[in-house]
Backbone as CSV, one residue per row, in Angstrom:
resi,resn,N_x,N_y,N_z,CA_x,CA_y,CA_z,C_x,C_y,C_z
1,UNK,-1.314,12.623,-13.923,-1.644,11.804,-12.770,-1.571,12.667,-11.517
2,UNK,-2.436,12.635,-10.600,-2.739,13.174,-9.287,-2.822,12.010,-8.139
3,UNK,-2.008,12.510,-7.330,-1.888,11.165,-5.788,-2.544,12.071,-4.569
4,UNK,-3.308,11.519,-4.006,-3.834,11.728,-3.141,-4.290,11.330,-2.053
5,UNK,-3.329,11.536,-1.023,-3.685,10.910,0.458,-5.081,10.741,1.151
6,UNK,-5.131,9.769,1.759,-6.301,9.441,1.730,-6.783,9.437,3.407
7,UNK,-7.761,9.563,4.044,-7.482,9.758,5.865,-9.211,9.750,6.135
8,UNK,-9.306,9.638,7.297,-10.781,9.578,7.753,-11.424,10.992,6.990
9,UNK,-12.982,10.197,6.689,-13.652,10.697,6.074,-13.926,10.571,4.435
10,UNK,-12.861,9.572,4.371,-12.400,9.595,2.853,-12.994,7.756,2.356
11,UNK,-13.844,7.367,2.959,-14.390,6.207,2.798,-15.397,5.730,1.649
12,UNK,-15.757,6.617,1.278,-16.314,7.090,-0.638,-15.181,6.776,-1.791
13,UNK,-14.016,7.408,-1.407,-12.706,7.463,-2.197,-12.244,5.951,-2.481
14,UNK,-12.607,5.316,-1.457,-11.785,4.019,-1.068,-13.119,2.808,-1.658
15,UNK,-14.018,3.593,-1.640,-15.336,2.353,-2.523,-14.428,2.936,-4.066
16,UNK,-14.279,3.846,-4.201,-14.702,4.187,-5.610,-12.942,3.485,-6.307
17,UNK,-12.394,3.123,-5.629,-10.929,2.620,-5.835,-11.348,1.075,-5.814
18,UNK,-12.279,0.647,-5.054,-12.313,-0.801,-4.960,-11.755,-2.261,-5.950
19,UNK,-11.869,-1.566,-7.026,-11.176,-2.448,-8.316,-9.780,-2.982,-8.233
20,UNK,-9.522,-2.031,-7.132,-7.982,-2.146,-7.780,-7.638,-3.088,-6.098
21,UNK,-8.034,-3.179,-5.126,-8.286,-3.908,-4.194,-8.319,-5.581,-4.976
22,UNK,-7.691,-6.237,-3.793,-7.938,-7.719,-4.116,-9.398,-8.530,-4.197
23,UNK,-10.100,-7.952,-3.540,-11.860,-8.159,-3.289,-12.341,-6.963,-3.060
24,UNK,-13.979,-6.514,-3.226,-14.255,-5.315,-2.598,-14.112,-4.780,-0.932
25,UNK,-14.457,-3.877,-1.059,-13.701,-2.968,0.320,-14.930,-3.247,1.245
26,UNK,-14.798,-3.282,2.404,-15.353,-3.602,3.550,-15.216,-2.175,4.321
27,UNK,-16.757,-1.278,4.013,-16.771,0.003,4.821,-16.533,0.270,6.235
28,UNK,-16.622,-0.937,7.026,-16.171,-0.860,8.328,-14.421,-0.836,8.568
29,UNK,-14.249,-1.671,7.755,-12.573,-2.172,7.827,-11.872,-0.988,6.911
30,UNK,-12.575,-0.043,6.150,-11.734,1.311,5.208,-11.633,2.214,6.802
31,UNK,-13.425,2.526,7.349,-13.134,3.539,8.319,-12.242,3.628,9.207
32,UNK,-11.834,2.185,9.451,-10.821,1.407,10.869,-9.397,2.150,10.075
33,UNK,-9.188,1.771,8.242,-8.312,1.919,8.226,-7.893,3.475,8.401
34,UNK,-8.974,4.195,7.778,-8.176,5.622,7.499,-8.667,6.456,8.708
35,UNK,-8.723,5.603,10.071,-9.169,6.555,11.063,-7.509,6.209,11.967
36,UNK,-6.734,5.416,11.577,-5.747,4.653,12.556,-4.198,6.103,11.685
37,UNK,-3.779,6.780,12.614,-2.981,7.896,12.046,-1.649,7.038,11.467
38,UNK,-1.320,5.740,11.855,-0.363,5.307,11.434,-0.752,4.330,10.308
39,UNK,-1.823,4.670,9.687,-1.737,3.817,8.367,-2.093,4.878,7.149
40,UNK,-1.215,4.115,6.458,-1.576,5.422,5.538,-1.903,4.812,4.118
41,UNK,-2.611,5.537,3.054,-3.635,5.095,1.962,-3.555,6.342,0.561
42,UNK,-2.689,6.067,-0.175,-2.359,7.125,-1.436,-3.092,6.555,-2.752
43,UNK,-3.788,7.362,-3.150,-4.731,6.653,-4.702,-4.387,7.817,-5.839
44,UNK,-3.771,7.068,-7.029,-3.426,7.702,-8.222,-4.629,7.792,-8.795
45,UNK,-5.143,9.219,-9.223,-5.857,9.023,-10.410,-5.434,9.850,-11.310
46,UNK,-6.277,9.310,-12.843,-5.304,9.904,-14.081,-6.766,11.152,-14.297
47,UNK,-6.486,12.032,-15.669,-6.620,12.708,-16.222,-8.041,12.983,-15.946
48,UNK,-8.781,12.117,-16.133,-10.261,11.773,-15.770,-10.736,11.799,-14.787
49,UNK,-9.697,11.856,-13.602,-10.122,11.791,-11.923,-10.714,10.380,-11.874
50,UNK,-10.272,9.424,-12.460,-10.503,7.988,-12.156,-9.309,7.265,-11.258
51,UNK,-9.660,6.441,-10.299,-8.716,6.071,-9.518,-8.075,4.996,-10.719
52,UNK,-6.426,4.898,-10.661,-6.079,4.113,-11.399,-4.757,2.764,-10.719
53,UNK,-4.432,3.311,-9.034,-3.456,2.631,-8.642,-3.815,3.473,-7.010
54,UNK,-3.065,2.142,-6.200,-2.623,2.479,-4.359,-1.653,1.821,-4.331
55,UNK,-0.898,2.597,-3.271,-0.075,2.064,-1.625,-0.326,2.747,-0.689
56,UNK,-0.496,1.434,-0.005,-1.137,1.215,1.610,0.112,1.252,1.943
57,UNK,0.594,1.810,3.495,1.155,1.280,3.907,1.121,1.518,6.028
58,UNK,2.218,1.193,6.709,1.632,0.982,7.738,2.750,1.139,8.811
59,UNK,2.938,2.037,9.447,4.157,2.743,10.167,4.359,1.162,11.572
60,UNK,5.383,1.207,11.543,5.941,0.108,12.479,6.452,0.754,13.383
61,UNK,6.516,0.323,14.877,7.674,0.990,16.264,7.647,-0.202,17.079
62,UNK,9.288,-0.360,17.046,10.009,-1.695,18.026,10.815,-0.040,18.886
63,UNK,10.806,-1.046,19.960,11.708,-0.188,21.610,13.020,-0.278,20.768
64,UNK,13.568,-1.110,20.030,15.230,-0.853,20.150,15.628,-0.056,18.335
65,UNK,14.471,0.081,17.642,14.585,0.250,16.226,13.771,1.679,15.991
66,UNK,13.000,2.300,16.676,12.140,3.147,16.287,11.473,2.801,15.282
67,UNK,10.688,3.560,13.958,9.531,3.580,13.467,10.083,3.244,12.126
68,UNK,9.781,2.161,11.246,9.825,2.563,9.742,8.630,1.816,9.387
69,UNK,8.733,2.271,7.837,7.219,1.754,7.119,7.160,0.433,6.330
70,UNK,5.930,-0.035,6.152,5.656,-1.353,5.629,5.307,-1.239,4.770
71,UNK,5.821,-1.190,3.320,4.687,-0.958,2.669,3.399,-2.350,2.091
72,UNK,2.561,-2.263,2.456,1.785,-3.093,2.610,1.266,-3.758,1.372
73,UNK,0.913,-2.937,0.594,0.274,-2.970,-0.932,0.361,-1.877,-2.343
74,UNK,0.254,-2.605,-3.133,0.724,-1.725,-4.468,0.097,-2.477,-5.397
75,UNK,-1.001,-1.390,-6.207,-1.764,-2.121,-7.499,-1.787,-0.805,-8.230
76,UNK,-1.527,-1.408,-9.119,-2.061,-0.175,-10.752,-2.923,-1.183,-11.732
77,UNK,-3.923,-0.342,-12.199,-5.069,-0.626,-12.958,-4.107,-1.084,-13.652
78,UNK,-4.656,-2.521,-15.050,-3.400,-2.775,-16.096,-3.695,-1.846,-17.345
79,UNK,-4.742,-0.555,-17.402,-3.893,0.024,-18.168,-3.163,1.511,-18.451
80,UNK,-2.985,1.447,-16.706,-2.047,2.428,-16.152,-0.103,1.788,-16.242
81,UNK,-0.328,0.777,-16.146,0.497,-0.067,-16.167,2.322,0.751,-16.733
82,UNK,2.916,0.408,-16.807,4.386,1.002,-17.025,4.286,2.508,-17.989
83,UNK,3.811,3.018,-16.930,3.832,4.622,-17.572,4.323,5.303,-15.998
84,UNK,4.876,4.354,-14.960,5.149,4.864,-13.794,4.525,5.329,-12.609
85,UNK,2.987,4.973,-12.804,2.463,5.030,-11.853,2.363,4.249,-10.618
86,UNK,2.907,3.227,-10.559,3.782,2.579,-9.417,4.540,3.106,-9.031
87,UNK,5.790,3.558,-9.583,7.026,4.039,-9.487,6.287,5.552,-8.192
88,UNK,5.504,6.403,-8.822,5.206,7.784,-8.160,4.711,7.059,-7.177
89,UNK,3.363,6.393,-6.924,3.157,5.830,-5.840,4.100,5.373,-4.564
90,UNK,5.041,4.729,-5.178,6.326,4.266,-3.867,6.760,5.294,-3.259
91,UNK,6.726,6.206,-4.635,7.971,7.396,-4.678,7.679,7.916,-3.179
92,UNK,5.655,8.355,-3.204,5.089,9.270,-2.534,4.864,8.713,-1.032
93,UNK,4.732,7.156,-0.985,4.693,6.629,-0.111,6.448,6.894,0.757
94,UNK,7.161,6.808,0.224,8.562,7.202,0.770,9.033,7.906,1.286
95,UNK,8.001,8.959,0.736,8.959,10.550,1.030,7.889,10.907,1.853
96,UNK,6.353,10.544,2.161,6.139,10.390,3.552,6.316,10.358,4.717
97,UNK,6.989,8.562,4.388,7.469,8.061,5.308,8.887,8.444,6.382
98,UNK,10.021,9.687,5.406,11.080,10.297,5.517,10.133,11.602,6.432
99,UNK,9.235,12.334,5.876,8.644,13.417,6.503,8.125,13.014,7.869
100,UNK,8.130,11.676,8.169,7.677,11.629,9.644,8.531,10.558,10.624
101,UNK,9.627,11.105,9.812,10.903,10.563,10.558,11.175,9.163,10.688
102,UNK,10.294,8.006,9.898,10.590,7.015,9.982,12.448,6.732,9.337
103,UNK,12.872,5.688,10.017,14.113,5.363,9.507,13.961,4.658,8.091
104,UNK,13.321,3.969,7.858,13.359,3.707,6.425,11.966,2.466,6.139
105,UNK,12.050,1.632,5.401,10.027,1.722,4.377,10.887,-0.438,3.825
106,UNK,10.144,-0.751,4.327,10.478,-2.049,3.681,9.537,-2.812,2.765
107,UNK,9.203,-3.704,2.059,8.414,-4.413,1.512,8.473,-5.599,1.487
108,UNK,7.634,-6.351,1.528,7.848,-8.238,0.749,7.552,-8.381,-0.609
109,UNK,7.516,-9.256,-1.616,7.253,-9.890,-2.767,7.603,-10.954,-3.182
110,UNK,7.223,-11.624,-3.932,7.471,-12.845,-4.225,8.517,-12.526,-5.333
111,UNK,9.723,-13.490,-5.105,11.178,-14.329,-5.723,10.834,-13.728,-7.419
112,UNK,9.216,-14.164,-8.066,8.958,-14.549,-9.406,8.125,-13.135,-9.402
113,UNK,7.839,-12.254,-8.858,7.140,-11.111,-9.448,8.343,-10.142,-9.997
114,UNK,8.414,-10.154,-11.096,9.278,-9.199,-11.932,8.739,-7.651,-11.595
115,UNK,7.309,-7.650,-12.453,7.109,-6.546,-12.391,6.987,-5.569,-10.928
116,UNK,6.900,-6.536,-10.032,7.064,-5.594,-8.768,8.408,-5.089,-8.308
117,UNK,9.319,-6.151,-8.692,10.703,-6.498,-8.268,11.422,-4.961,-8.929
118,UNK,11.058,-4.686,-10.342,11.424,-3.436,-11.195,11.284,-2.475,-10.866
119,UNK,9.362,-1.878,-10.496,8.808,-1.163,-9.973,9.188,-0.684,-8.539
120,UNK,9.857,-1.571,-7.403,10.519,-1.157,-6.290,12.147,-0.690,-6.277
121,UNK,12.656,-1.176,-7.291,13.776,-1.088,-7.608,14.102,0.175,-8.433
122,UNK,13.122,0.632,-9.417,13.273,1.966,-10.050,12.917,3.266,-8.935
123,UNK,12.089,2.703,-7.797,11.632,3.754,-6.833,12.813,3.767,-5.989
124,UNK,13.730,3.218,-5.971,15.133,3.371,-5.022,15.370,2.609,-4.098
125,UNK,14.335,1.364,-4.153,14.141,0.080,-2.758,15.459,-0.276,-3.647
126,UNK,15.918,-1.445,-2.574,17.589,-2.371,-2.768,17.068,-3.992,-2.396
127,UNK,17.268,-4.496,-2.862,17.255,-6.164,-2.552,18.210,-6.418,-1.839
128,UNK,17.933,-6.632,-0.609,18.946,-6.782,0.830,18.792,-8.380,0.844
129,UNK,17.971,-9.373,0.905,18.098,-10.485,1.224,16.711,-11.653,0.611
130,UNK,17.128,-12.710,0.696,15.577,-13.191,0.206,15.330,-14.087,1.550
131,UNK,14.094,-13.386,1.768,13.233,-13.605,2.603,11.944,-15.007,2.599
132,UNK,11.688,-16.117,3.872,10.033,-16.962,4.030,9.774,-16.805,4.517
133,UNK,8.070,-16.158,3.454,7.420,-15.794,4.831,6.377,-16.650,5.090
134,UNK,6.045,-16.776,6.736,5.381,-17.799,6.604,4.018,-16.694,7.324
135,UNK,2.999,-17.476,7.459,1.335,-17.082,7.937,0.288,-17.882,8.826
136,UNK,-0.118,-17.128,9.364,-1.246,-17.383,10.157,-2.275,-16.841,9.473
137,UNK,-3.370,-18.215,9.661,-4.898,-17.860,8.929,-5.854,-18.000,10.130
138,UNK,-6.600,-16.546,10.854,-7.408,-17.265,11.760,-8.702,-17.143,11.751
139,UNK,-9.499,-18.001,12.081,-11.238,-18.134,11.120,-11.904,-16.806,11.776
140,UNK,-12.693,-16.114,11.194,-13.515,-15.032,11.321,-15.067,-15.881,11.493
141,UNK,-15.616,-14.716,12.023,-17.227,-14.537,11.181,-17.369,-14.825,10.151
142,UNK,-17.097,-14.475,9.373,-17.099,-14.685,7.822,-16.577,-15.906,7.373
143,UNK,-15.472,-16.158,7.733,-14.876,-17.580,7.372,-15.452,-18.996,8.170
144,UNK,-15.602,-18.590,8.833,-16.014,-19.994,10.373,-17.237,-20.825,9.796
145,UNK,-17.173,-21.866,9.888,-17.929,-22.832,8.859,-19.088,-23.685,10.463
146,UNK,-18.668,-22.977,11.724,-20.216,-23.481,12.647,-20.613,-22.480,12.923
């Protein structure tokens, strides 16, 4: 397996990963992403140079806390699946996040996702508290029904 950071110019990389995305990728909204220096975009691929897994994630700065990371997202193809390619992914997303001095890398998940719950937990995350989260949905172009 090979991880590979991902940054403007790299908007080919990020179609060709699209699977592993919740819907396909939106070429305007990849360039936005990998042109913004504080977001960052790591894609596993295996043996074949096929993308097989990402984490996104997304540097935070409060005035009284300084900078740590979000990690935003985490998918592995299912049949990359528990051979640890999650696990390297966090790993790489982490030790990033340490190289640019963030204080430390948080995540959300849901109560009932095991397999994420494992996968953050073998990468060295700690279950500090259980967290609701709540959301705002606000209508787009795309969504707006006039």
């Amino acid at each position: 397996m090979n991880i590979r950071a991902l940054g403007p110019g790299d908007e080919a990389a990020v179609a060709a990963a699209q699977h592993l995305f919740d819907g396909p990728s939106d070429p305007g909204a990849a360039a936005r992403f990998l042109a913004d220096p504080n977001h960052h975009l790591f894609v596993a691929y295996d043996a074949a140079d096929q993308p097989v897994g990402f984490v996104s994630g997304v540097e935070m700065t409060h005035p009284d806390k300084g900078t740590e990371m979000f990690l935003y997202e985490l998918a592995v193809d299912e049949p990359a699946r528990r051979r640890g390619t999650g696990r390297a992914l966090v790993e790489a997303l982490a030790t990033y996040a340490h190289e640019r001095s963030c204080y430390g890398m948080f995540v959300l998940t849901d109560d009932d996702n095991a397999a994420a719950r494992t996968t953050y937990q073998r990468a060295g995350g700690r279950e500090t508290s259980r967290h609701l989260m709540l959301e705002w949905e606000f209508p787009t172009a795309q969504t707006s029904t006039s």
